[in-house]
N, C-alpha and C positions, 0 to 999 in steps of 0.2 A: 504494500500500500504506500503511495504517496502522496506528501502535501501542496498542492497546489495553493497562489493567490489569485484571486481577480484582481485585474487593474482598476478597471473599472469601477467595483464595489468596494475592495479592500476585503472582501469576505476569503473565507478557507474553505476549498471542497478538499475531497479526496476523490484520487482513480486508484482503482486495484490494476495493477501491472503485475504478469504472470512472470514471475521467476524462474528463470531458466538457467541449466547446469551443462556444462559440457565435459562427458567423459571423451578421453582420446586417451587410443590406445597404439601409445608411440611406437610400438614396436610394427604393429600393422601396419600405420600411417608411413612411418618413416621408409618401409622397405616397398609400400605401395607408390612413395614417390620416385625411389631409386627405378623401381619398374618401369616406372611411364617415362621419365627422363630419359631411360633406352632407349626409348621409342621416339620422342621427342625430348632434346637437350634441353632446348627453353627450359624444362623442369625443374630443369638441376636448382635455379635459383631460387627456387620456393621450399629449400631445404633450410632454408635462413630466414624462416616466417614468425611472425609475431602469434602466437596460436589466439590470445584474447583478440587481439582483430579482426582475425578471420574469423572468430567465432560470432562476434557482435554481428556481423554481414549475416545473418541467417536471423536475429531479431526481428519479429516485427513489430509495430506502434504499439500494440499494447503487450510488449513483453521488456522486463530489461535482467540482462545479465548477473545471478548470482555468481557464480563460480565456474572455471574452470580445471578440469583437474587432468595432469597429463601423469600417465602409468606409463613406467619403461623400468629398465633394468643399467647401469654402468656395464657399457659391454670392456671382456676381459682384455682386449687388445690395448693399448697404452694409447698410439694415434687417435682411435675413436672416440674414444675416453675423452681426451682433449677436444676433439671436437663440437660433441654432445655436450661436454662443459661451458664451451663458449655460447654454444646456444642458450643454455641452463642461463650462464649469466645474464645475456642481452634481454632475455624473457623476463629477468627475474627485477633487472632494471627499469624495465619499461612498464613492468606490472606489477606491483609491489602487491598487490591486495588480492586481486582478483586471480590471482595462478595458482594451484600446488602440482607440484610434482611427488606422485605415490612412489618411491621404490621399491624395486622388487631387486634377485639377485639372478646373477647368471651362474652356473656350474659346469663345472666338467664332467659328461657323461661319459664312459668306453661302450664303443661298440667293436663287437665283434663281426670280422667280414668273412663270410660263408668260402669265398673265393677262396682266398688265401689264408686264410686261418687267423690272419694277425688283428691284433687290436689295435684299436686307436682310439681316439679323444674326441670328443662335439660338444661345442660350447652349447647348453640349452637355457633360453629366459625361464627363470621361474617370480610362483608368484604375482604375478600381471594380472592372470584371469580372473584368481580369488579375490585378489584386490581390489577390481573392476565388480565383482560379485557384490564383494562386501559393500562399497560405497552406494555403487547403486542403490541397491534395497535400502542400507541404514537412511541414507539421505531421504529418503520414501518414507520411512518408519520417523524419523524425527523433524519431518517437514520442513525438510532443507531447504525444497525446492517444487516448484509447481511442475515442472513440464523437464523432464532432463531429455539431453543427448548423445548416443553413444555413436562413436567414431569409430568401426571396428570390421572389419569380414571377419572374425574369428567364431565359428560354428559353438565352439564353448561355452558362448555366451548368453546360449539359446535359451537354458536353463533360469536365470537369472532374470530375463525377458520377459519369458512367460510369469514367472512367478509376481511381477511387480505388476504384469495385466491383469492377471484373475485376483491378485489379491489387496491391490491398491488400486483402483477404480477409477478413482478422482486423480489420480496421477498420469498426464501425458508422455511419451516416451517415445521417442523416434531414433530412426537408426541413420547412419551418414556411413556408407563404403566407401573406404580412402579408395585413390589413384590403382584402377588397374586389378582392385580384389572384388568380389563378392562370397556370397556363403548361403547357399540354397535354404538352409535351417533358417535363418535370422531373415531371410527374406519372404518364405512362409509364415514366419511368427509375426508378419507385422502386414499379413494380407498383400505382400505384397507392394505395400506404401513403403518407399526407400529410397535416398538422395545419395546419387552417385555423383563423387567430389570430382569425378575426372571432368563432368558438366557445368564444371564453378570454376574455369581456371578466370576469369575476372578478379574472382570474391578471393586468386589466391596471390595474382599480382598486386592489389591491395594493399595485401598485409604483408607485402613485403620489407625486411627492416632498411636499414640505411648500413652501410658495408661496417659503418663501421657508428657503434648504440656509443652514446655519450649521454652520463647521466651526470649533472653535479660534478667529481672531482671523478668519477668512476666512468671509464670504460670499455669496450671488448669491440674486436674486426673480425669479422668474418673468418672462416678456415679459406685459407689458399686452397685449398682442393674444392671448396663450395663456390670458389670466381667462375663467371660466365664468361 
């Protein structure tokens, strides 16, 4: 709810504005840009996006921004690390209130290769999907948020989907497939109603940042490997 003045009268109304939450699920997003960027380079530069901007671009008049919350994991490589940091930072400058970042962790799995008998190591994200589970719902269960949205092709999440339809009612919840994925499940469970972000590269040039985020006395340039 918000307070308004008349000019005119000097009187107070109020309008109810539907609070809206965006879950992204970094892992999905980030690799569904890398995807499309294959395909078309232009992409590469919306690896350096302001995520609250681009999220505000899907608002409309009677809705405004509670929270965004971005789910990933530090991946184990030192490079990426760094680079996902810069991001972290630029993000975290420019949006002091409205962002959290959930972590999760990455591990080392062994698999064994049928071929050749030998084993080896695969980094796997954990944690992400629970995460994304938990928030969802709790934000639902403690009235976080009127209308949330999740960013994801991840079929795991189907689970979680349905459970906040049949059992929070009065709660909206829409789905946004990053660049390049979908997910048969999550596009059944929502009848078929789903916003594919590969259709938004406007809303993604946008929220592109400046190569290089200056806040006050702090701040961070772009990865040389993110220059177009």
């Amino acid at each position: 709810m918000v307070e308004f003045c008349c000019r005119n009268t000097g009187s107070f109304f109020f309008i109810m504005l539907q609070r809206v939450s965006f879950y992204i699920d970094g892992f999905n997003f980030y690799n569904g840009l890398k995807a499309k960027s294959a395909i078309d380079r232009y992409w590469r530069k919306f690896y350096w996006i302001n995520f609250v901007e681009f999220c505000k671009q899907f608002l409309g008049p009677d809705q405004i921004l509670e929270q965004v919350k971005y789910f990933t994991a530090p991946p184990l490589n030192v490079q990426k690390q760094k680079r996902q940091g810069k991001l972290f930072k630029a993000n975290r400058l420019l949006n002091p209130t409205k962002l959290e970042f959930v972590i999760g962790k990455y591990y080392k799995i062994n698999i064994d290769c049928p071929i050749c008998n030998s084993t080896f190591q695969k980094p796997e994200e954990k944690r992400t999907d629970v995460n994304i589970s938990v928030h969802l719902i709790g934000d639902c269960a403690l009235n976080k948020s009127d209308s949330l949205v999740l960013i994801s092709a991840d079929s795991d999440l189907t689970p979680a989907v349905r459970f906040i339809k049949d059992n929070f009612p009065s709660k909206k919840i829409k789905i946004y497939f990053p660049p390049e994925r979908s997910s048969t499940d999550l596009f059944h469970a929502m009848s078929r109603k789903v916003v594919y972000l590969s259709n938004n590269k406007r809303k993604f040039e946008r929220s592109v940042m400046p190569n290089t985020v200056q806040v006050g006395n702090q701040s961070v340039t772009i990865p040389t490997q993110w220059k177009t």
